[in-house]
C-alpha positions as CSV (number, residue, x, y, z in Angstrom):
1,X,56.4,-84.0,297.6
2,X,57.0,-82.6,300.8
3,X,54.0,-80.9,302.7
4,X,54.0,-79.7,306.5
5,X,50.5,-78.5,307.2
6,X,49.7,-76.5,310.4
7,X,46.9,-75.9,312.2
8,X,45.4,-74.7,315.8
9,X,46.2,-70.9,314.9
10,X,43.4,-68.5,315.9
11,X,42.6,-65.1,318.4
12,X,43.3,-65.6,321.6
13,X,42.9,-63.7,324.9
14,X,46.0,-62.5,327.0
15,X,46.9,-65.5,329.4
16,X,45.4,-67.8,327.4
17,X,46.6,-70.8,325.5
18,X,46.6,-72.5,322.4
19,X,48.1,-75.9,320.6
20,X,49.8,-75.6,317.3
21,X,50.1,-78.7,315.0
22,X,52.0,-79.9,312.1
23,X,51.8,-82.3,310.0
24,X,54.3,-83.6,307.8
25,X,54.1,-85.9,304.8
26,X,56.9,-86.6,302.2
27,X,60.0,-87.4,304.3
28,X,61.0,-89.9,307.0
29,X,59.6,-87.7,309.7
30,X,61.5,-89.8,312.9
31,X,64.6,-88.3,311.6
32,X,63.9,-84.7,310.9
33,X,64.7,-81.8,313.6
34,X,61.2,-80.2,313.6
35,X,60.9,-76.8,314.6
36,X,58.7,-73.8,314.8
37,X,59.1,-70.3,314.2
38,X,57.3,-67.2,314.4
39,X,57.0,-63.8,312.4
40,X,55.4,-60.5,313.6
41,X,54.9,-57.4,311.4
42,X,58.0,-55.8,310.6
43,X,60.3,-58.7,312.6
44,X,62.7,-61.0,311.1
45,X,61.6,-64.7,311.8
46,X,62.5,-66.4,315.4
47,X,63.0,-69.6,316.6
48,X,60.2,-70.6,319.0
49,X,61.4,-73.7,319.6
50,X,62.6,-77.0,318.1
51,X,63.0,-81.3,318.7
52,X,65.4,-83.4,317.3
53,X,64.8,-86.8,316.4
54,X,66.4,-88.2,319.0
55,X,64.1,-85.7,321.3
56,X,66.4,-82.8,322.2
57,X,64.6,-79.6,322.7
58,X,65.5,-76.2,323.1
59,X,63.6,-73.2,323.3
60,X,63.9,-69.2,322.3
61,X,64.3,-67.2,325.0
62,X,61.1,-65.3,324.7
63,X,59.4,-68.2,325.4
64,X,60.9,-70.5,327.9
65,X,58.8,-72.0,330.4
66,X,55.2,-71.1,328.4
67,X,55.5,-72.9,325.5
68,X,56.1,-76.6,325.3
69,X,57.0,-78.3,322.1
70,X,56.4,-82.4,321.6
71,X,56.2,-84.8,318.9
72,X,54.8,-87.9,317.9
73,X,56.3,-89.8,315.1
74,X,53.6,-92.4,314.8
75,X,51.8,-89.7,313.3
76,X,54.1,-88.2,311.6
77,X,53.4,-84.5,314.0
78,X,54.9,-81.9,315.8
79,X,52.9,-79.6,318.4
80,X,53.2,-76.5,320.7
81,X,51.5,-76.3,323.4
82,X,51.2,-72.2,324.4
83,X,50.4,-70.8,327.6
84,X,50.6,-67.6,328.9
85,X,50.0,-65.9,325.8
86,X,51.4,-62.3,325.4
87,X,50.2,-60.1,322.7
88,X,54.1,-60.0,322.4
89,X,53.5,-63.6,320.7
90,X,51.3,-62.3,317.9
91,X,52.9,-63.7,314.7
92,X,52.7,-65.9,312.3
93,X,53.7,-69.3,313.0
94,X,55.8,-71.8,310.6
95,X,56.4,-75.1,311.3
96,X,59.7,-76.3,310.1
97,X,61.3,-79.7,308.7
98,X,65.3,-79.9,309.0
99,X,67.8,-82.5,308.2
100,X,72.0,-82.3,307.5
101,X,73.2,-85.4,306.1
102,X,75.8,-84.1,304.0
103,X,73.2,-81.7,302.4
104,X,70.9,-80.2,304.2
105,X,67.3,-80.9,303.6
106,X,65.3,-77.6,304.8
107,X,61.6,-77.0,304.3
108,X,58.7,-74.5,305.6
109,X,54.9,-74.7,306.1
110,X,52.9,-71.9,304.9
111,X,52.4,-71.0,308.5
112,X,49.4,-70.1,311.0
113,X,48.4,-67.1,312.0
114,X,48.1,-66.3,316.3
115,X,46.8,-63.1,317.7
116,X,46.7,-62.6,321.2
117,X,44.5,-59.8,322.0
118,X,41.7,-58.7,323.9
């Protein structure tokens, strides 16, 4: 059974910072793309930003040189580190496991909820 859990979500105050987590259990995590995305009210659902398992990154616009995503596949864990907040960033977060081997393999947290206000 696949699980991604995330964590680190919380209220925080314009130009501040936070640290998302995920981890994933159920699938060979070194050779998933892990991503995250976000959700505000009344929004569809953005890419924040993703790394393959060969450690490409790329980032959505919105959030290029504030947010920093990383991985470490010894414990099977992806992370965003967030600076800078906006209340623009107010969403909920979802972490997300992707792999295309022929099929594609595609599965979602249950996401963590940021607020940046003050």
């Amino acid at each position: 059974q696949v699980q991604l859990v995330e964590s680190g979500g919380g209220l925080v105050q314009p130009g501040g910072s936070l640290r998302l987590s995920c981890a994933a259990s159920g699938i060979v995590f070194s050779i998933y793309t892990m991503g995250w995305y976000r959700q505000a009210p009344g929004k569809q659902r953005e890419l924040v930003a993703a790394v393959t398992g060969s450690g490409n990154i790329g980032y959505g616009g919105s959030v290029k040189g504030r947010f920093t995503i990383s991985r470490d596949n010894t414990k099977n864990t992806v992370y965003v580190q967030m600076n800078s907040l906006e209340p623009e960033d107010t969403a909920v977060y979802y972490c997300n496991a992707r792999l295309t081997i022929g099929n594609t393999y595609n599965y979602w947290g249950q996401g963590t909820q940021v607020t940046v206000s003050s």
